[in-house]
N, C-alpha and C positions, 0 to 999 in steps of 0.2 A: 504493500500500500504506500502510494506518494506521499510526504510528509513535505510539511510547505516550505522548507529550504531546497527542496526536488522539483517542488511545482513553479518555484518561481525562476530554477533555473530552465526546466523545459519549455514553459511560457515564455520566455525570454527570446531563447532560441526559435520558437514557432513562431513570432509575434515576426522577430527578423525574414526567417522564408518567407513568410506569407507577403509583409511589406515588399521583399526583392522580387517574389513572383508576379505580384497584380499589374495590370496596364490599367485596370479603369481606373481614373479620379477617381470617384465615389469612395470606392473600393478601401483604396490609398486612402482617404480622408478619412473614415470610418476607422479602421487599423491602428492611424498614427495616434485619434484621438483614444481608442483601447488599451493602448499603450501607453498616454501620457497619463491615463484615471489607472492603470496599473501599476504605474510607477510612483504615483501620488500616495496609491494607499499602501503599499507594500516597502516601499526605501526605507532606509534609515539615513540617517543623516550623520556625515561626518563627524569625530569628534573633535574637540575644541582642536583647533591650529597649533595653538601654544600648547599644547600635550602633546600635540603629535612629533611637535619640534624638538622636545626634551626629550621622547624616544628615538628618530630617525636621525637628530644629530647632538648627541648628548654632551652637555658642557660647551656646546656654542661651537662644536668643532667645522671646521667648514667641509669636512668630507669624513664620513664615516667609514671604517675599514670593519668589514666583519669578515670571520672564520670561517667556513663554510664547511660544514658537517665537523665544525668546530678546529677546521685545519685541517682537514685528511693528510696533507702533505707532510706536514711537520711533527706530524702524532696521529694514532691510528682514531679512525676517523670517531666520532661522537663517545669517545670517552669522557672522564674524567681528566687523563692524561692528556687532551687535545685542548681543552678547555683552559688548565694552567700553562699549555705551552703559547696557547693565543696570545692570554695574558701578558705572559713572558715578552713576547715578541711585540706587544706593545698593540694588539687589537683593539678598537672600540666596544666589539660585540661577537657575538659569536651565536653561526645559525646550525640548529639541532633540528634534528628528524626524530617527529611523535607516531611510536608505533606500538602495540601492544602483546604481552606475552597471553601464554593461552589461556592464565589463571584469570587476566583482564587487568596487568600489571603493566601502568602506562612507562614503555622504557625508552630509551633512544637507539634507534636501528631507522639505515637506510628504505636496505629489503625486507623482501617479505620472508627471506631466509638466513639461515646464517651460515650459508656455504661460503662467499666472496667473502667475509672480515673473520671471520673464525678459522678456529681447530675443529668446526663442529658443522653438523650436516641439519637440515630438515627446515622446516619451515614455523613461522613461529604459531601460527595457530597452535602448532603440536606441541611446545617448548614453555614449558612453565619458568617463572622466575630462579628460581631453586635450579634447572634447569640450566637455562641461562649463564648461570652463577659459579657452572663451572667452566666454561670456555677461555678460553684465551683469545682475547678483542684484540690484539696486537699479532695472530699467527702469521697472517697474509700481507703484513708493513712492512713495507722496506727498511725501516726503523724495529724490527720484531725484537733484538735484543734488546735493546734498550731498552724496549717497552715490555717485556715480557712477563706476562700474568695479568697486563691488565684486564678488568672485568668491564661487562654490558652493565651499564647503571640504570639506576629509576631514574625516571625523568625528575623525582622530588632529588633523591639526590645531585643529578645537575643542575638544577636550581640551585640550590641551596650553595654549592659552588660559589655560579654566576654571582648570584648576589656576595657571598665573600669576597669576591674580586671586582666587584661591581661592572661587571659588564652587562650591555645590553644585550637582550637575549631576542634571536629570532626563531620562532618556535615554527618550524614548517612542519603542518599536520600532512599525513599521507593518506588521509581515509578516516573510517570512521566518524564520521560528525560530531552523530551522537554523544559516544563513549567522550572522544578526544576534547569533546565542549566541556563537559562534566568534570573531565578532570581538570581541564583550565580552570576552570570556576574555583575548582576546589583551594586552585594555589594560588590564585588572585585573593581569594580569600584570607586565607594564610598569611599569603606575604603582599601587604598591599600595594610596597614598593614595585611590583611587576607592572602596576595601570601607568607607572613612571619609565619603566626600563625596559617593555619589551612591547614585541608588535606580532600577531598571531597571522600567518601566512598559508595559501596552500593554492596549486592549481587549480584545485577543486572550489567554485564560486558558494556550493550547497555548503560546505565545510564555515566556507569564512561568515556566508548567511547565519548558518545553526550558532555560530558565537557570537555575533552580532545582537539573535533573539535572546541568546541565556545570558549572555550579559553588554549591553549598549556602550561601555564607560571603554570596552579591548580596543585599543589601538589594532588594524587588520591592516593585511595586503592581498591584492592578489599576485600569483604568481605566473607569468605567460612565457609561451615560446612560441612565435607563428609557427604554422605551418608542423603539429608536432602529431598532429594526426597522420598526416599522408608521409611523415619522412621521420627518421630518424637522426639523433641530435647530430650526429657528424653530417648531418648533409643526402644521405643514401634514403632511396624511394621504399617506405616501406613494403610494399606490395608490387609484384611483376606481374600482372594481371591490369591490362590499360584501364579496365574499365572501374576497378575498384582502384584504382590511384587518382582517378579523375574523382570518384565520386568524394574518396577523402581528402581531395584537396577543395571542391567545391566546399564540405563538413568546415574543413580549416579557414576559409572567409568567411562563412558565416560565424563561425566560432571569433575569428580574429575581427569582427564589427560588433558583436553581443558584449565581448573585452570593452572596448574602446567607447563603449555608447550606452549600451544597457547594463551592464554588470555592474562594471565599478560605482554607479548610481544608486542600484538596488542595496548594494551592501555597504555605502557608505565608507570606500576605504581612503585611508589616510596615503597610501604606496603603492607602487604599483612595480613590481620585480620582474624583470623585461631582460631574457638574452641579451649577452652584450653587442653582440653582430648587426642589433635594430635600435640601437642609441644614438640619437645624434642631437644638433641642439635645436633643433624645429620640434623634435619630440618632446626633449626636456620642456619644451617653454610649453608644447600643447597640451599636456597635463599640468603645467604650473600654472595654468590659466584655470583648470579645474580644483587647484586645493591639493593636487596630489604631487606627492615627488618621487620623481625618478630612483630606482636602484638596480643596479647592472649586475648581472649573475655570466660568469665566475670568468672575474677578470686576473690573470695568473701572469704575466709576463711584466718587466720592469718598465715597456716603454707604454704597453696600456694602462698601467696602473699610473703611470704621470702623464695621461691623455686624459685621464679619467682626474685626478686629482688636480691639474692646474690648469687644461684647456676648459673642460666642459662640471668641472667642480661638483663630479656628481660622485655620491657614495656609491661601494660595491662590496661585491661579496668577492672573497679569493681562497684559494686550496691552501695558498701557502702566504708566510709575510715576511719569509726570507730569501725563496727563491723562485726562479722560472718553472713552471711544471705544466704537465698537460690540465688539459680541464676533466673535472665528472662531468656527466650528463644528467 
């Protein structure tokens, strides 16, 4: 059954085909106006400016550096140990993946498995925390000595970090709404300092919706890459079948007009986290005319990271904050 962070995303997206299908006026006129009485009752409304500012550039800094899966590059990725090497290396913030063990134990994981960062195999549906708890998060690092033994944390305990070190915390949910809302709530609750220091992020628009309903005060984003339906992040066509590559790239303009028009409206976000390959300063300014700011995902190399930081003075997310490295997808 569709629950109304569902329905306001598939409405969203229906509202769009239908407007790009129709040639009659009438038609067109009727739609636009369904759309603006849908948007009227359903949005929420930005939060204050000056909040959002004291999360997206904390201390007045003019460009914010965050970690991304808290540094994969420099420490294995969404540990503990990534988190103080951020710090270390002198991060603003550092952005974590919200994913849950099988017990419903919100922890920090990319995937949906723990084959690629562990000593350990399956999928976490299957993997209780206890479970978890014996892996080695550091087996698959390039850095595995050094790190070796470290453990998958609860996402309370990398808070709890963060806030020791005071970094700003970007919380990318992967799914789950529901659960993933609930536990935000819990630790907003808790630690009030987070409605100051962090901003709730995810591809998914139902996700940033469902936190938006269970609590209005979360600074959000959404998180976009064009074209991610028909293609894969390096560039490669996801599908060799013409017909299903035409229809998922048609899927990806309408997707990539609902981003830009309809979404970020509905959920009232404060950011908008945009591949770096699609930033430039026409963009910057066409969300800075909406209330939203620019953040550039995963800017890794020295001379984008000062394209980024002195030409177009916009924050970014990076693998690493001491050297060159590839990107994650």
């Amino acid at each position: 059954m569709l629950q109304l962070g569902d329905e306001v995303t598939l409405y969203s997206v229906v509202f769009v085909v239908l407007l790009l299908g129709t040639r009659s006026p009438l038609w067109t006129t009727v739609l636009t106006v369904a759309l603006y009485l849908f948007m009227v009752t359903f949005r929420f409304p930005q939060v204050l400016a000056s909040r959002a500012q004291r999360v997206l550039r904390p201390a007045g800094s003019r460009v914010s550096v965050v970690a991304h899966r808290g540094g994969g590059h420099d420490a294995p990725e969404n540990t503990i140990a990534a988190i103080r090497e951020a710090h270390k290396n002198g991060a603003t913030g550092v952005e974590l993946d919200l994913e849950f063990s099988a017990d419903g134990i919100p922890i920090l994981m990319h995937d949906e498995t723990v084959d690629r960062t562990t000593n350990g195999s399956g999928s976490l549906t299957q993997l209780s925390v206890s479970d978890l708890r014996k892996l080695d998060a550091a087996a698959k690092h390039r850095l595995r000595d050094t790190f070796a033994g470290e453990k998958v944390p609860t996402l309370k305990e990398a808070v709890e970090e963060c806030i020791r070190l005071q970094l700003t915390i970007y919380f990318d949910v992967k799914g789950h709404p529901d659960e993933a809302a609930a536990a935000l709530k819990d630790l907003f609750k808790k630690h009030p300092v987070l409605y100051n220091s962090s901003i709730v992020c995810s591809f998914e628009p139902k996700v940033i919706y469902r936190m938006r309903q269970i609590d209005p005060e979360v600074v959000t984003a959404l998180t976009h890459r064009p074209w991610s339906i028909s293609h894969y992040g390096d560039g490669v066509p996801r599908f060799s079948s013409r017909w299903k590559h035409f229809w998922t790239v048609l899927m990806d303009v309408v997707l990539d007009w609902a981003h830009h028009h309809v979404l970020w409206k509905l959920c009232g976000i404060s950011a908008f986290l945009i591949q770096k390959n699609f930033v430039s300063q026409d963009y910057i300014q066409y969300w800075s005319q909406r209330g939203v700011e620019v953040v550039s995902w995963t800017v890794n190399t020295a001379a984008e990271k000062q394209y980024y930081q002195d030409l177009l003075q916009v924050s970014y997310i990076t693998d690493s904050l001491v050297e060159d490295c590839e990107p994650h997808y």
